[in-house]
C-alpha positions as MATLAB code, in Angstrom:
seq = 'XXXXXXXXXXXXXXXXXXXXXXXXXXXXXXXXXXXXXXXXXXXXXXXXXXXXXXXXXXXXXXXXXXX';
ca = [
     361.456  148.334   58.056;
     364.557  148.161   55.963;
     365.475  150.426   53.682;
     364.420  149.356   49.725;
     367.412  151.492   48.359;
     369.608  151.417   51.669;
     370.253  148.111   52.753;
     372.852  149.778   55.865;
     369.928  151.776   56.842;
     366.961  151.258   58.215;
     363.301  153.393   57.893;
     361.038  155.106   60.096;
     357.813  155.647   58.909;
     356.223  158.849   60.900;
     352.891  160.229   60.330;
     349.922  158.532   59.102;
     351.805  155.857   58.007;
     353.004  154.917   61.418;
     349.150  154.254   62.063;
     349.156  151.390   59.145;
     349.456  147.676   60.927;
     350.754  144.613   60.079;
     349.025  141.161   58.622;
     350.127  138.401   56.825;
     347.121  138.903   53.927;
     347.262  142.939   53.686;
     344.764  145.269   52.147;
     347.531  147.545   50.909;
     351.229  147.883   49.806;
     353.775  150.794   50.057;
     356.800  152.032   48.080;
     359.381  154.315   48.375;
     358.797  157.385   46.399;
     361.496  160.807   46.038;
     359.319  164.219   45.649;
     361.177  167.271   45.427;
     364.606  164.900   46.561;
     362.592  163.948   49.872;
     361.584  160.573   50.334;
     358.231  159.477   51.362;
     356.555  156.004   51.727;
     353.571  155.984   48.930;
     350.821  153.276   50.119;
     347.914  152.174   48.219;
     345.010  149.619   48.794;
     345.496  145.986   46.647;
     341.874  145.102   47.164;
     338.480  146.851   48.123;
     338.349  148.178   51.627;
     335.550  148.710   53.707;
     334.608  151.852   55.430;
     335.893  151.637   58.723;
     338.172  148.724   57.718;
     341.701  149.006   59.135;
     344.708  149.160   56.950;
     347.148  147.180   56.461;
     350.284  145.644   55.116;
     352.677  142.752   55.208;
     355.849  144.865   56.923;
     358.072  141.775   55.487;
     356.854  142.803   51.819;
     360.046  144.180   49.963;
     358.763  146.617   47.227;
     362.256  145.993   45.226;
     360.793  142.888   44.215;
     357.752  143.791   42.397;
     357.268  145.147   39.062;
];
């Protein structure tokens, strides 16, 4: 990923997060997010998913650009 706030960095996404794959027509989207002056990556589902469904987003989707 690159950074949203950073563009001279770059992000590694660690923990359950890591586990989230990539596809051109996602079922979720991510943001960055600072709690208590950490950031974290905040990801949430864009459409129904189904139990045992595997998540995913579009890791070309830049989360600057939304509202």
């Amino acid at each position: 990923f690159d950074h949203p706030l950073f563009s001279q960095r770059g992000l590694i996404a660690i923990g359950h997060v890591s586990l989230i794959n990539h596809d051109p027509d996602p079922n979720c989207e991510w943001r960055m997010v600072q709690v208590h002056g950490r950031w974290m990556i905040e990801v949430w589902s864009i459409r129904r998913v189904s139990s045992g469904e595997e998540l995913t987003f579009d890791y070309g989707y830049d989360p600057t650009t939304k509202d």
